[in-house]
mmCIF file of the N, C-alpha and C atoms, coordinates in Angstrom:
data_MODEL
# 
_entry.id   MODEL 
# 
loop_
_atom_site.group_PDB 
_atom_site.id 
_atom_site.type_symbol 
_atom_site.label_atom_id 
_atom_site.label_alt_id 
_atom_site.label_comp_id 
_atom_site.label_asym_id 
_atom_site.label_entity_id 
_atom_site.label_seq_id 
_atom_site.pdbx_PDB_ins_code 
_atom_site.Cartn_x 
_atom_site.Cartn_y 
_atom_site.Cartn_z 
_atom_site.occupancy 
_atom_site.B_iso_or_equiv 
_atom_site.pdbx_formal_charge 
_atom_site.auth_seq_id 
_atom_site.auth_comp_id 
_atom_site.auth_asym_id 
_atom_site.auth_atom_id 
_atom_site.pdbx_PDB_model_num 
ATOM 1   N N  . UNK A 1 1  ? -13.615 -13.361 37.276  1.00 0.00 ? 1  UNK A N  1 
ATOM 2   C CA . UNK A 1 1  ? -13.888 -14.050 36.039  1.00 0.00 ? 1  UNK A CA 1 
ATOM 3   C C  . UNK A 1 1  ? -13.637 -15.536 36.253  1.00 0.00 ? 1  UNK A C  1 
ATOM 4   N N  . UNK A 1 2  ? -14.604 -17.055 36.287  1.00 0.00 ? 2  UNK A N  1 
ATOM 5   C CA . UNK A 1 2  ? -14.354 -17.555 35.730  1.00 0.00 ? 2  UNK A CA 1 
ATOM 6   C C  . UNK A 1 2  ? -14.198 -18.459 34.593  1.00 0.00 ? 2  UNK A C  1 
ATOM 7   N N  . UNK A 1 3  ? -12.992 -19.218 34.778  1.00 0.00 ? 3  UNK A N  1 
ATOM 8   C CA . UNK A 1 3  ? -12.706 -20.196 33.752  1.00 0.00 ? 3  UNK A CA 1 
ATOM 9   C C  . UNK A 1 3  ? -12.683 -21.437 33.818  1.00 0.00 ? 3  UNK A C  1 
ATOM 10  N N  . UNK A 1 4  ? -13.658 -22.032 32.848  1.00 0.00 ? 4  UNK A N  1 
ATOM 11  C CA . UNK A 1 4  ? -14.070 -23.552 32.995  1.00 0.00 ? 4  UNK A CA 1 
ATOM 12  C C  . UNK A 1 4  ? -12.786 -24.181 31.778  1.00 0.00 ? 4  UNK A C  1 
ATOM 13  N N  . UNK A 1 5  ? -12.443 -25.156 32.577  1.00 0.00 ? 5  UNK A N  1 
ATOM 14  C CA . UNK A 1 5  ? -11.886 -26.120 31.440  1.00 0.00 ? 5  UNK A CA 1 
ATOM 15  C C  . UNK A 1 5  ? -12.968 -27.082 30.962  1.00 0.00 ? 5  UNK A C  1 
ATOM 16  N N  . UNK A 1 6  ? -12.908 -27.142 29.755  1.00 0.00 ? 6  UNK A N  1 
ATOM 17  C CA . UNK A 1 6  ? -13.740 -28.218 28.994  1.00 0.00 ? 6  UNK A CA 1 
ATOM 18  C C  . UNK A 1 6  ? -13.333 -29.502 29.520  1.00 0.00 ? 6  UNK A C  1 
ATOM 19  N N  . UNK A 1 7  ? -14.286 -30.641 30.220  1.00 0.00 ? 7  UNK A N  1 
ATOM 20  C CA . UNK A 1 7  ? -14.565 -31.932 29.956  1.00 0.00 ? 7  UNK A CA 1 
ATOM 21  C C  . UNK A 1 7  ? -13.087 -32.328 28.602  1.00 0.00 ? 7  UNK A C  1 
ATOM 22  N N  . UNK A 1 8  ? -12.360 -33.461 29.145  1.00 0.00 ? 8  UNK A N  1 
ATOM 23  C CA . UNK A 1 8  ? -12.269 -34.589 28.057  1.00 0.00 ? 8  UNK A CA 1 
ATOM 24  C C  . UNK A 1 8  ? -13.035 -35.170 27.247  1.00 0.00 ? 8  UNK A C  1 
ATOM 25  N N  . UNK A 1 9  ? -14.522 -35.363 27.689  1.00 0.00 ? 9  UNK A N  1 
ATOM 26  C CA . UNK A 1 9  ? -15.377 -36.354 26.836  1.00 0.00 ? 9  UNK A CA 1 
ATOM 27  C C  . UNK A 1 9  ? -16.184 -35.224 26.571  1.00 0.00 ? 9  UNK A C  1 
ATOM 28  N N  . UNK A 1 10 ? -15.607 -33.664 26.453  1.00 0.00 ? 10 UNK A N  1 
ATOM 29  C CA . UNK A 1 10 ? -16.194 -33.062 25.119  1.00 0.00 ? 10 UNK A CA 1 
ATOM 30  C C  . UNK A 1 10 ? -15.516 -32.474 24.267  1.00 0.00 ? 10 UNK A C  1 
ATOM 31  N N  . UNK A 1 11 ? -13.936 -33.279 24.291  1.00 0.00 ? 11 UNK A N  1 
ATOM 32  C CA . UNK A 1 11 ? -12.830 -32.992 22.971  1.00 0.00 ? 11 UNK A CA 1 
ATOM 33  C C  . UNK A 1 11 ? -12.979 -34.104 22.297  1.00 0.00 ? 11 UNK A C  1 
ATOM 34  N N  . UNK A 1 12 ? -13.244 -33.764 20.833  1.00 0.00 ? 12 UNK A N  1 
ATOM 35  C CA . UNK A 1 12 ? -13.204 -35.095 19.987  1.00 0.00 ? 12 UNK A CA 1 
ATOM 36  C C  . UNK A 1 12 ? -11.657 -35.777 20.066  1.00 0.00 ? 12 UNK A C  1 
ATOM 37  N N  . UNK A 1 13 ? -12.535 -37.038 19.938  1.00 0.00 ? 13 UNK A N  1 
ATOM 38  C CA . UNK A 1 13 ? -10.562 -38.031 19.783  1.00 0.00 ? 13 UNK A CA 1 
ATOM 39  C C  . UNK A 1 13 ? -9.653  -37.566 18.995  1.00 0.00 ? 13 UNK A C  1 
ATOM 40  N N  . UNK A 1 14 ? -8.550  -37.931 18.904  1.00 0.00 ? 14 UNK A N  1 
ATOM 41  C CA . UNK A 1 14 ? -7.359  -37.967 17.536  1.00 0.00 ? 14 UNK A CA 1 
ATOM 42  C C  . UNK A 1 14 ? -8.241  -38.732 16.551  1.00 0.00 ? 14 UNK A C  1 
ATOM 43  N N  . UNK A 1 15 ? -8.521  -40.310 17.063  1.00 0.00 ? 15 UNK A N  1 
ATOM 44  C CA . UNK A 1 15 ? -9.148  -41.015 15.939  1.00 0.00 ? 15 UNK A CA 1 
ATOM 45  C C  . UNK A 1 15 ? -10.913 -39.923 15.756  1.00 0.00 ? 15 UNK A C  1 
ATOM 46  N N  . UNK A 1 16 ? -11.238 -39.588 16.097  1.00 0.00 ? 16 UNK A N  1 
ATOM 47  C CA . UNK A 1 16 ? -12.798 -39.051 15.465  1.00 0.00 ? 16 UNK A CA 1 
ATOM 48  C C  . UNK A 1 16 ? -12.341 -37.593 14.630  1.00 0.00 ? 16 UNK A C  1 
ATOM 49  N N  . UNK A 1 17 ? -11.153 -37.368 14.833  1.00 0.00 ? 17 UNK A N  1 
ATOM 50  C CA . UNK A 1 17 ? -10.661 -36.383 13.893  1.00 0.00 ? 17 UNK A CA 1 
ATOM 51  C C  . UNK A 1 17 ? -10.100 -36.685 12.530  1.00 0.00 ? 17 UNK A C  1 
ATOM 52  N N  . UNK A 1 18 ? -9.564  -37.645 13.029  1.00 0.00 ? 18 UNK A N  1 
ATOM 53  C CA . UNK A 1 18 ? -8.779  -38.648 11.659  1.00 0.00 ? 18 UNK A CA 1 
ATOM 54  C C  . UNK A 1 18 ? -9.906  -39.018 10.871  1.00 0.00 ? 18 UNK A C  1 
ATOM 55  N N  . UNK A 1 19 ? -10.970 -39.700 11.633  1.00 0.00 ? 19 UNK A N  1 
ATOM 56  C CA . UNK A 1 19 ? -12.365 -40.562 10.922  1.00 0.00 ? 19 UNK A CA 1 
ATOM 57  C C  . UNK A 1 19 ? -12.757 -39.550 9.823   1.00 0.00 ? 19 UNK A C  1 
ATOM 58  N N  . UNK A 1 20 ? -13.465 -37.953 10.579  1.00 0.00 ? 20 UNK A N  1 
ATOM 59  C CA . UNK A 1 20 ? -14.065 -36.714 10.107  1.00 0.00 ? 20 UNK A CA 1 
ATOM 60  C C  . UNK A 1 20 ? -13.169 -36.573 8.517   1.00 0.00 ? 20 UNK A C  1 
ATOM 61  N N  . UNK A 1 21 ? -11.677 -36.003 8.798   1.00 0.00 ? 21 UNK A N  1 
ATOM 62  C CA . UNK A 1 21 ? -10.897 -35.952 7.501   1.00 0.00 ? 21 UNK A CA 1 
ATOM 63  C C  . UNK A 1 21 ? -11.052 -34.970 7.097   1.00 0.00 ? 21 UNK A C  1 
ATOM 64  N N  . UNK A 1 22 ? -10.642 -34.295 6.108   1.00 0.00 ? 22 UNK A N  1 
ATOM 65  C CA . UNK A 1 22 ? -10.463 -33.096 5.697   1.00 0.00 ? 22 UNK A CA 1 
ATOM 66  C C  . UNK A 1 22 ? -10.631 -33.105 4.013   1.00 0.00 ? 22 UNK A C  1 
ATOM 67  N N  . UNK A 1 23 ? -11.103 -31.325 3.969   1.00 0.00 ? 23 UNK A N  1 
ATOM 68  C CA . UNK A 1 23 ? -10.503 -31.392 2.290   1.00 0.00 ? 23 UNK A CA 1 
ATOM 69  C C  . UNK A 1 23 ? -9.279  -31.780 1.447   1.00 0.00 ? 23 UNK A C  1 
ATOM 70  N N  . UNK A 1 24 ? -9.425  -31.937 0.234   1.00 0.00 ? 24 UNK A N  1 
ATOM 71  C CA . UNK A 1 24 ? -8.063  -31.591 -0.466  1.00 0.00 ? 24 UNK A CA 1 
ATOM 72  C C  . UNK A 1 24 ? -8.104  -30.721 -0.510  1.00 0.00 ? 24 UNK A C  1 
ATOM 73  N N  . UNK A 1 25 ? -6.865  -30.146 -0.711  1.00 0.00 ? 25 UNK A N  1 
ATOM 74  C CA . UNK A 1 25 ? -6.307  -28.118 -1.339  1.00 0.00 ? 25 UNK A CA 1 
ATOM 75  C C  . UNK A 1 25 ? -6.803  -28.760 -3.033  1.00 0.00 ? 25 UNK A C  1 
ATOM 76  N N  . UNK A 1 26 ? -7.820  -27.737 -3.445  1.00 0.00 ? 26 UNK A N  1 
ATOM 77  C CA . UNK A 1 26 ? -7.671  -27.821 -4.835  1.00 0.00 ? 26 UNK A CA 1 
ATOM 78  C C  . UNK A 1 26 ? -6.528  -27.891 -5.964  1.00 0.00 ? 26 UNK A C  1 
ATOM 79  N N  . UNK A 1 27 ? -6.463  -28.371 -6.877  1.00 0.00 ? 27 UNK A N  1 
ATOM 80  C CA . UNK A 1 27 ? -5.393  -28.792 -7.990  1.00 0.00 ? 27 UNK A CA 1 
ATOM 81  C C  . UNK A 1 27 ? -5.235  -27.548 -9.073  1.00 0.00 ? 27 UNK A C  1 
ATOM 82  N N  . UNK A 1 28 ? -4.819  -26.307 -8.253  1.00 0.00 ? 28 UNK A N  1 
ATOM 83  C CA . UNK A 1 28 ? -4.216  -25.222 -9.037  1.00 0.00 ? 28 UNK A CA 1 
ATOM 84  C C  . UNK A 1 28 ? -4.539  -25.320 -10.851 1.00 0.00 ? 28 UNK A C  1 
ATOM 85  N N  . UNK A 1 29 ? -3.740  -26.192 -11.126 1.00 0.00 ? 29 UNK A N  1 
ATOM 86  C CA . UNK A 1 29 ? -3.062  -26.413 -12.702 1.00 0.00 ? 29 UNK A CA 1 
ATOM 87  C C  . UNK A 1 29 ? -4.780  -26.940 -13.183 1.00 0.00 ? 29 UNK A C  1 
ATOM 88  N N  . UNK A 1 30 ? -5.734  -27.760 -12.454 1.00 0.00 ? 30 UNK A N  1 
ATOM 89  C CA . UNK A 1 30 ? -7.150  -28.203 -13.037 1.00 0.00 ? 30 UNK A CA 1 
ATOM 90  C C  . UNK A 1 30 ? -7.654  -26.813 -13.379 1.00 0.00 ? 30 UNK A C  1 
ATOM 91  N N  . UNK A 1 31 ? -8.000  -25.640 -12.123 1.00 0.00 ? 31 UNK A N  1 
ATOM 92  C CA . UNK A 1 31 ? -8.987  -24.879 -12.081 1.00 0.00 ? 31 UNK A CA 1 
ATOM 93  C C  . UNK A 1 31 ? -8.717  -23.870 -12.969 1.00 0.00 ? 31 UNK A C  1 
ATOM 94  N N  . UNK A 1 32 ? -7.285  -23.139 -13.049 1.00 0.00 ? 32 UNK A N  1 
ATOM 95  C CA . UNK A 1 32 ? -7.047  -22.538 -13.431 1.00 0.00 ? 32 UNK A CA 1 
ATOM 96  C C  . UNK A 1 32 ? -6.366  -22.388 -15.021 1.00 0.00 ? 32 UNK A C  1 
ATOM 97  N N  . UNK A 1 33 ? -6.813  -21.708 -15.932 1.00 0.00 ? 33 UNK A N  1 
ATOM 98  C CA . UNK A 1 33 ? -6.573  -22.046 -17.265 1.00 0.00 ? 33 UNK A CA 1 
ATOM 99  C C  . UNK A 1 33 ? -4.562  -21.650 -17.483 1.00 0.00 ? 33 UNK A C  1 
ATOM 100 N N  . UNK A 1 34 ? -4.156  -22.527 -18.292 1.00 0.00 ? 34 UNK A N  1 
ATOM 101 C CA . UNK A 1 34 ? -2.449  -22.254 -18.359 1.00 0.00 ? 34 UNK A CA 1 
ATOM 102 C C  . UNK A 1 34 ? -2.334  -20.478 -18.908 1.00 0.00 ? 34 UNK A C  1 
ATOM 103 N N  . UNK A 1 35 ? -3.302  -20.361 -19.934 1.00 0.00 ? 35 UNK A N  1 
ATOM 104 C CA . UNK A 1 35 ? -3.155  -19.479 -20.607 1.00 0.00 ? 35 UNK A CA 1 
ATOM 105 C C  . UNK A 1 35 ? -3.109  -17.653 -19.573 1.00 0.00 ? 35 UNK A C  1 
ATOM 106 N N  . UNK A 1 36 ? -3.193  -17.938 -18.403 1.00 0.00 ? 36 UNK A N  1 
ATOM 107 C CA . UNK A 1 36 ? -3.419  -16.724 -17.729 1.00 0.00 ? 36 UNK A CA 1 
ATOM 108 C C  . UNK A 1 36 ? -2.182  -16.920 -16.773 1.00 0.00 ? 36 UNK A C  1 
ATOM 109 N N  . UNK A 1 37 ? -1.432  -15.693 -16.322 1.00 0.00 ? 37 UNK A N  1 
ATOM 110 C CA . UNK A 1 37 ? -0.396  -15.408 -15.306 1.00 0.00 ? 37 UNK A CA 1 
ATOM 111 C C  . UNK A 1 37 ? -1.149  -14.226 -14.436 1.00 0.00 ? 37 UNK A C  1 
ATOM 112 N N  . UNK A 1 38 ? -0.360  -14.977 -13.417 1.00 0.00 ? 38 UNK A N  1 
ATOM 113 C CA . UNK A 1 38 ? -0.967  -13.782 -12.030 1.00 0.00 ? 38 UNK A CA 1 
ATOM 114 C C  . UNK A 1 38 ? 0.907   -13.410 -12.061 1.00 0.00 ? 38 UNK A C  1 
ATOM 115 N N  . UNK A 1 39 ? 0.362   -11.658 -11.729 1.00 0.00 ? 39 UNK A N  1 
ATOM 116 C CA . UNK A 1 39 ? 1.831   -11.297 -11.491 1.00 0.00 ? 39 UNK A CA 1 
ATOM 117 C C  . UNK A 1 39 ? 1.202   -9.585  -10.285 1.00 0.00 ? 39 UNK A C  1 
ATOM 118 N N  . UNK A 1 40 ? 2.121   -9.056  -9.450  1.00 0.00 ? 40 UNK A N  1 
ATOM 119 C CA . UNK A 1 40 ? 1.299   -8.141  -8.652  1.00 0.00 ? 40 UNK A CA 1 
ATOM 120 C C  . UNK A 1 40 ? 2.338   -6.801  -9.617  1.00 0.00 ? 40 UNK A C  1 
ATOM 121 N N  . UNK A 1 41 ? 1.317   -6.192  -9.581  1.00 0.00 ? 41 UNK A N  1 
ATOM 122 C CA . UNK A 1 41 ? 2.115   -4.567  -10.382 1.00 0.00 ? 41 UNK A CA 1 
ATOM 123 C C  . UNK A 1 41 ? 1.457   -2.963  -8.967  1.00 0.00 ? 41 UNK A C  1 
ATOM 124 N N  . UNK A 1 42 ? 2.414   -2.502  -8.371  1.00 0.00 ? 42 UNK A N  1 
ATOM 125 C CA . UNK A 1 42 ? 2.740   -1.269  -8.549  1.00 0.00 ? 42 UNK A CA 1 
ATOM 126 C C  . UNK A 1 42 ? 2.033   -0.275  -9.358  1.00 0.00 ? 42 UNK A C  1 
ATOM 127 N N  . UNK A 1 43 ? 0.879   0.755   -8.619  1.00 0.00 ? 43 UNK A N  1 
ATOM 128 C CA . UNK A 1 43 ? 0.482   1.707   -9.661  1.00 0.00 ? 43 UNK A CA 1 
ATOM 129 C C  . UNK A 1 43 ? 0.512   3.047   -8.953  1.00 0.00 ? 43 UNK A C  1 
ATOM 130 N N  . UNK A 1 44 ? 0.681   4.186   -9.753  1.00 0.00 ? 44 UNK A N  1 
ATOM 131 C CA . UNK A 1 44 ? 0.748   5.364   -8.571  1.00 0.00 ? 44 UNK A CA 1 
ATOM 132 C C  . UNK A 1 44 ? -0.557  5.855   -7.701  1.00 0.00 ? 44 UNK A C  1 
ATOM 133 N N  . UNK A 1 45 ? -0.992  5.977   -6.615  1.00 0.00 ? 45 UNK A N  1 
ATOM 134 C CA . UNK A 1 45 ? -2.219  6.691   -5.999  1.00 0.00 ? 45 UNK A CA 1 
ATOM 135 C C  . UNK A 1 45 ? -3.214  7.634   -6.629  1.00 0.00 ? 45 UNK A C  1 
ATOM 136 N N  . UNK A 1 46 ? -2.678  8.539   -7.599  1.00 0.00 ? 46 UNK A N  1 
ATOM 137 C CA . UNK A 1 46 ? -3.215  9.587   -8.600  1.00 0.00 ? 46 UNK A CA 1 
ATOM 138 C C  . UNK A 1 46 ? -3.657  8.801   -9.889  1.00 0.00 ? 46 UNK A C  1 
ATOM 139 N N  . UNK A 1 47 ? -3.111  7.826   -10.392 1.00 0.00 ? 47 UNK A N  1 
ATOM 140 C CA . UNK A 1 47 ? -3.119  6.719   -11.453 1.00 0.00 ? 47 UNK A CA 1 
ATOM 141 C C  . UNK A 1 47 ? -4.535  5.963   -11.156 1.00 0.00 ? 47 UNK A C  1 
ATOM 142 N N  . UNK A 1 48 ? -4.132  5.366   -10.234 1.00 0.00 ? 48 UNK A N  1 
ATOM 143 C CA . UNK A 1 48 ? -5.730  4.510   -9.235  1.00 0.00 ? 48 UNK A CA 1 
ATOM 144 C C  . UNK A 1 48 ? -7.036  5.536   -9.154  1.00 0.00 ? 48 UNK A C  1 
ATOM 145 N N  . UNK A 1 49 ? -6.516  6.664   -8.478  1.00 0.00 ? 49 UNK A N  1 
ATOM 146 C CA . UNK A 1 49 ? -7.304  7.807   -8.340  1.00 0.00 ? 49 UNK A CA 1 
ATOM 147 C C  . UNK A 1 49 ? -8.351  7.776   -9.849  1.00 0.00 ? 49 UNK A C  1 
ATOM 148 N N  . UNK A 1 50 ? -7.796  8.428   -10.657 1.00 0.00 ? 50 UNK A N  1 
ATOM 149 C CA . UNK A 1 50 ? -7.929  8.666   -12.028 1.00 0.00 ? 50 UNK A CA 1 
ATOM 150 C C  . UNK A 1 50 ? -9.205  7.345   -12.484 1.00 0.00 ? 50 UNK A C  1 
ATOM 151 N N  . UNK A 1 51 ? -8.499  6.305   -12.654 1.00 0.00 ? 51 UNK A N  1 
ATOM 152 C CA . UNK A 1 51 ? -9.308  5.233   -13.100 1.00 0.00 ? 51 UNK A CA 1 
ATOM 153 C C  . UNK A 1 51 ? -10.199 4.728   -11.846 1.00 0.00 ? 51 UNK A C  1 
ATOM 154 N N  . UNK A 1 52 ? -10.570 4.737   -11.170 1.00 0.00 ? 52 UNK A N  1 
ATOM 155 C CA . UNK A 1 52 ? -12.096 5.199   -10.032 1.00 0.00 ? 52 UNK A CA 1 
ATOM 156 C C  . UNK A 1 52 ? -12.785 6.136   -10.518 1.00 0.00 ? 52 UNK A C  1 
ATOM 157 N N  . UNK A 1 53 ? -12.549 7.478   -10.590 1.00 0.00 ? 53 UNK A N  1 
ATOM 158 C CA . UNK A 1 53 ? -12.974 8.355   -10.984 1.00 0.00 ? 53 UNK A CA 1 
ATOM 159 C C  . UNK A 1 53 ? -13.759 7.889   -12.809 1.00 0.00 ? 53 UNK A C  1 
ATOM 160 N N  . UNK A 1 54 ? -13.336 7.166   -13.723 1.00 0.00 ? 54 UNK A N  1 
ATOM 161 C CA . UNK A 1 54 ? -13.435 6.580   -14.546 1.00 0.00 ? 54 UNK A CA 1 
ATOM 162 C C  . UNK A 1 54 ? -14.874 5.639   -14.703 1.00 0.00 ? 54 UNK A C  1 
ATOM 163 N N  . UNK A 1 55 ? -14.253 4.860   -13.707 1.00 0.00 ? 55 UNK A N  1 
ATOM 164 C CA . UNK A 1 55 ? -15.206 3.721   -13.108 1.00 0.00 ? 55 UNK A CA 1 
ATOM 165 C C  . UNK A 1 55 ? -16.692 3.714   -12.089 1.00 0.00 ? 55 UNK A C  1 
ATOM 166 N N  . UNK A 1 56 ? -16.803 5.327   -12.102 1.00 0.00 ? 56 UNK A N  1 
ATOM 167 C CA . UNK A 1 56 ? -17.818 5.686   -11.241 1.00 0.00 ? 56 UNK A CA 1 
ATOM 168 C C  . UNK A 1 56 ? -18.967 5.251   -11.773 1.00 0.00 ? 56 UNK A C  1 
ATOM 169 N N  . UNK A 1 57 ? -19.249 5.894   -12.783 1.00 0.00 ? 57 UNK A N  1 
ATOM 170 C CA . UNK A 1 57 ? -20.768 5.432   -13.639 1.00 0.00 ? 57 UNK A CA 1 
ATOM 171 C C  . UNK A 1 57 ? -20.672 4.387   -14.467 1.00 0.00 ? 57 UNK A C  1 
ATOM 172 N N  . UNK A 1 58 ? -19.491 3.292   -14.375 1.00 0.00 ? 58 UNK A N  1 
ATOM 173 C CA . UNK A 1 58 ? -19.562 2.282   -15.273 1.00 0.00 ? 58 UNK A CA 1 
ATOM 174 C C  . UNK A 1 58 ? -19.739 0.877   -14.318 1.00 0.00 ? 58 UNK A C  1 
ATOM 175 N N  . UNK A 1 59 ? -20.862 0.301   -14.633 1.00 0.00 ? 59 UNK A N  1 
ATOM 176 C CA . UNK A 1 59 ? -21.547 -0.565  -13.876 1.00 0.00 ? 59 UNK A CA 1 
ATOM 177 C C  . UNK A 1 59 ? -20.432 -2.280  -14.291 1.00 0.00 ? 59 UNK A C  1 
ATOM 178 N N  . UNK A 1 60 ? -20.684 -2.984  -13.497 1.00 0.00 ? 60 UNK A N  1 
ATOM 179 C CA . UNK A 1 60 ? -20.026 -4.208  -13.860 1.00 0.00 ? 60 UNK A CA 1 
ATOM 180 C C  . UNK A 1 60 ? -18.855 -4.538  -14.413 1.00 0.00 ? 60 UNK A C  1 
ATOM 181 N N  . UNK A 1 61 ? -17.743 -3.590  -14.412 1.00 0.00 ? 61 UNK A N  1 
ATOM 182 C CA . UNK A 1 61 ? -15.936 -4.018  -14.462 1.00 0.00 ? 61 UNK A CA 1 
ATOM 183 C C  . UNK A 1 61 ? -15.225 -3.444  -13.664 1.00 0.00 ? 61 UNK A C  1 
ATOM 184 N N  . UNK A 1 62 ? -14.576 -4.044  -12.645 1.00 0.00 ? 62 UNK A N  1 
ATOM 185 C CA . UNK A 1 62 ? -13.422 -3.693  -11.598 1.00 0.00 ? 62 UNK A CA 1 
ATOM 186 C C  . UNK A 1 62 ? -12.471 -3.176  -12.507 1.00 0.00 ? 62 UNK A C  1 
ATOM 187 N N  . UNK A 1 63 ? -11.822 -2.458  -11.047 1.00 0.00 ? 63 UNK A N  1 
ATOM 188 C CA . UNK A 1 63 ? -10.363 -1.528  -11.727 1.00 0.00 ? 63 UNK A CA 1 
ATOM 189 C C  . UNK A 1 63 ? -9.466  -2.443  -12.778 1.00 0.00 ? 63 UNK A C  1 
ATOM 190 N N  . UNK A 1 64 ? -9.517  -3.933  -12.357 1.00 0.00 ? 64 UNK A N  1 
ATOM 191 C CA . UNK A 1 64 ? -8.416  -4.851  -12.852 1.00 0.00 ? 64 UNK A CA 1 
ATOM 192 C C  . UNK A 1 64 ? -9.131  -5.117  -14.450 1.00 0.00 ? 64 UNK A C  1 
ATOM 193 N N  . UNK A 1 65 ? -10.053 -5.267  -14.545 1.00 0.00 ? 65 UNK A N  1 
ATOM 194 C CA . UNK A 1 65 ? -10.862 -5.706  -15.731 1.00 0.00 ? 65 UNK A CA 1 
ATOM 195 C C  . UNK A 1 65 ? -10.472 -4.414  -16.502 1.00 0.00 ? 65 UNK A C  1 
ATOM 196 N N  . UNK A 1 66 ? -10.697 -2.939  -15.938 1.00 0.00 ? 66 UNK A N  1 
ATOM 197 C CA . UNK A 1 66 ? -10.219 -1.799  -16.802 1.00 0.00 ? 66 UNK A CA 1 
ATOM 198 C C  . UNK A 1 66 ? -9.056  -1.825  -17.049 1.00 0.00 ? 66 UNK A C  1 
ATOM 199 N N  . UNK A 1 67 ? -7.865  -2.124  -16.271 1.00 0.00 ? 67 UNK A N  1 
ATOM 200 C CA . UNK A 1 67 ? -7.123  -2.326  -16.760 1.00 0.00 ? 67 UNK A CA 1 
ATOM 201 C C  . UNK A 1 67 ? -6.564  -3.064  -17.692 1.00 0.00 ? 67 UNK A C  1 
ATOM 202 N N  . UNK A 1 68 ? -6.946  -4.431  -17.797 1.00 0.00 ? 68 UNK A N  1 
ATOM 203 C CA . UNK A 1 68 ? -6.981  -5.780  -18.808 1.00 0.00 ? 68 UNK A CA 1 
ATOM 204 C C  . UNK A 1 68 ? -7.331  -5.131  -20.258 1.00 0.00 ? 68 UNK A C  1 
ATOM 205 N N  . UNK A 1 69 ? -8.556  -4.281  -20.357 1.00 0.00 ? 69 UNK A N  1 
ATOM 206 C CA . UNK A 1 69 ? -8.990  -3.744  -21.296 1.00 0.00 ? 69 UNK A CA 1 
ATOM 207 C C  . UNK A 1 69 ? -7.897  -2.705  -22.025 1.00 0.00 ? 69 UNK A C  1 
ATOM 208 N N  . UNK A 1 70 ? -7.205  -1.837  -21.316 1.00 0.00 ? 70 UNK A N  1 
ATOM 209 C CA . UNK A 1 70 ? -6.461  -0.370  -21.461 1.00 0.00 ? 70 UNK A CA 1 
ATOM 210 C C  . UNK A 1 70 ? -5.238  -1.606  -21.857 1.00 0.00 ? 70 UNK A C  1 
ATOM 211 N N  . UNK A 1 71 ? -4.541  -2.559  -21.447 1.00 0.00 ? 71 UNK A N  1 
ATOM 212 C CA . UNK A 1 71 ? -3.588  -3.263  -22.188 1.00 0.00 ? 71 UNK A CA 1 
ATOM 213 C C  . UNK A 1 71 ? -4.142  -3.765  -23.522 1.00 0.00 ? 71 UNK A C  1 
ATOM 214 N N  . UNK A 1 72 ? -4.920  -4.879  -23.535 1.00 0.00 ? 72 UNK A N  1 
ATOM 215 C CA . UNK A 1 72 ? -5.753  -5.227  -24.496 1.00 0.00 ? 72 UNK A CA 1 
ATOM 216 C C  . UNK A 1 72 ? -5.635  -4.013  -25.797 1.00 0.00 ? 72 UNK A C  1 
ATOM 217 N N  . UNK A 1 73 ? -6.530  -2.778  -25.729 1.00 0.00 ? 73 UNK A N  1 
ATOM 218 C CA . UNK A 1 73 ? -6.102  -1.518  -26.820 1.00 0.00 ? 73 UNK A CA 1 
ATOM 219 C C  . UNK A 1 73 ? -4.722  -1.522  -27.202 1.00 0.00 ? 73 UNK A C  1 
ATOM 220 N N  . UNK A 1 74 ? -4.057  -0.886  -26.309 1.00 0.00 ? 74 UNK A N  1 
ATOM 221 C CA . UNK A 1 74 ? -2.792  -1.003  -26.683 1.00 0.00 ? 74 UNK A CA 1 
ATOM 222 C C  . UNK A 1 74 ? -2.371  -1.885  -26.733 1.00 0.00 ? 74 UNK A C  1 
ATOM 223 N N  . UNK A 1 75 ? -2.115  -3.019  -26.926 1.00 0.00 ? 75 UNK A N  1 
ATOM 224 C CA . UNK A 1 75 ? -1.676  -3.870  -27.550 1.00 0.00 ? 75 UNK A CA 1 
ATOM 225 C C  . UNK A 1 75 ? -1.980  -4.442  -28.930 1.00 0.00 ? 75 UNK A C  1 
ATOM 226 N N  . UNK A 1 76 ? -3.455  -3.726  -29.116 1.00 0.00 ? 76 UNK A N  1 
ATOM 227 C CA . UNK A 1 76 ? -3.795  -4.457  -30.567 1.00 0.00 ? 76 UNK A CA 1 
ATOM 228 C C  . UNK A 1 76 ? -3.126  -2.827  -31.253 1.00 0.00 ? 76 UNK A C  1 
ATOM 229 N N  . UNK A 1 77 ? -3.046  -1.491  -31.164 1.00 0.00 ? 77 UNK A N  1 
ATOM 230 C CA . UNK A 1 77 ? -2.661  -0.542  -31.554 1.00 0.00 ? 77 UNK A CA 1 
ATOM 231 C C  . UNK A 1 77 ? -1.181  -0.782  -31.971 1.00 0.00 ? 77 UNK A C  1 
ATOM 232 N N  . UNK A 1 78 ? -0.433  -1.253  -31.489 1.00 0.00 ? 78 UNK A N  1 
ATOM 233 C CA . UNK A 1 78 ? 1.238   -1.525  -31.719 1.00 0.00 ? 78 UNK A CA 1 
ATOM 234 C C  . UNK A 1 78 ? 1.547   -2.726  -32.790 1.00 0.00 ? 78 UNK A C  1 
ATOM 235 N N  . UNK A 1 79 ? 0.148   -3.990  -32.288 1.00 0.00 ? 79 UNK A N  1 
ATOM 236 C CA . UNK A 1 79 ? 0.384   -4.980  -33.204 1.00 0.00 ? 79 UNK A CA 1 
ATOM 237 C C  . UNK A 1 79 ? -0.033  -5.075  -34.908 1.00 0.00 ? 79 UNK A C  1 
ATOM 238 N N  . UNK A 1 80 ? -0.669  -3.641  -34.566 1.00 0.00 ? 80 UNK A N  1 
ATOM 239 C CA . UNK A 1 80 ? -1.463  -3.134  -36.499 1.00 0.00 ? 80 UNK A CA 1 
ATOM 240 C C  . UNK A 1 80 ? -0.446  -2.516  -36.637 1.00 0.00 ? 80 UNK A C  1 
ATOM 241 N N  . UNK A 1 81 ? 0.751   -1.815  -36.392 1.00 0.00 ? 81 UNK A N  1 
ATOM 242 C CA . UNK A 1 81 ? 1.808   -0.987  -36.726 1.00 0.00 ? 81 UNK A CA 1 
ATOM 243 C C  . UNK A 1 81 ? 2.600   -1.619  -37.406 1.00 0.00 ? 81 UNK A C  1 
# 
């Protein structure tokens, strides 16, 4: 097998790297609305199971969106009580 080392004058400079520049990391707090929390939850395998099984013939909402919804109910159910 061999192995070529690349040429110097075909590694860009420090300065033609510096010149090029980079993105910013986007501004979290702009993109994202205050009103929403990300938090990670724990669900059982048979639980997940269940809501797939659910989600088979229902076109256009992920498990998370079903879930959003199944809080959403219950929550307006407790808050008419």
């Amino acid at each position: 097998m061999v192995v070529r080392k690349l040429a110097r004058e075909q590694l860009p400079s420090l300065e033609d790297i510096i010149d090029r520049g980079g993105e910013v990391a986007a501004d979290k707090s702009k993109d994202e609305s205050k009103e929403w929390l990300r938090f990670n939850m724990r669900l059982r395998k048979d639980m997940s199971e269940d809501i797939d099984k659910l989600l088979e013939n229902r076109v256009g909402i992920p498990k998370t969106g079903w879930i959003l919804e199944a809080i959403q109910a219950h929550l307006k159910i407790h808050n008419n009580s």
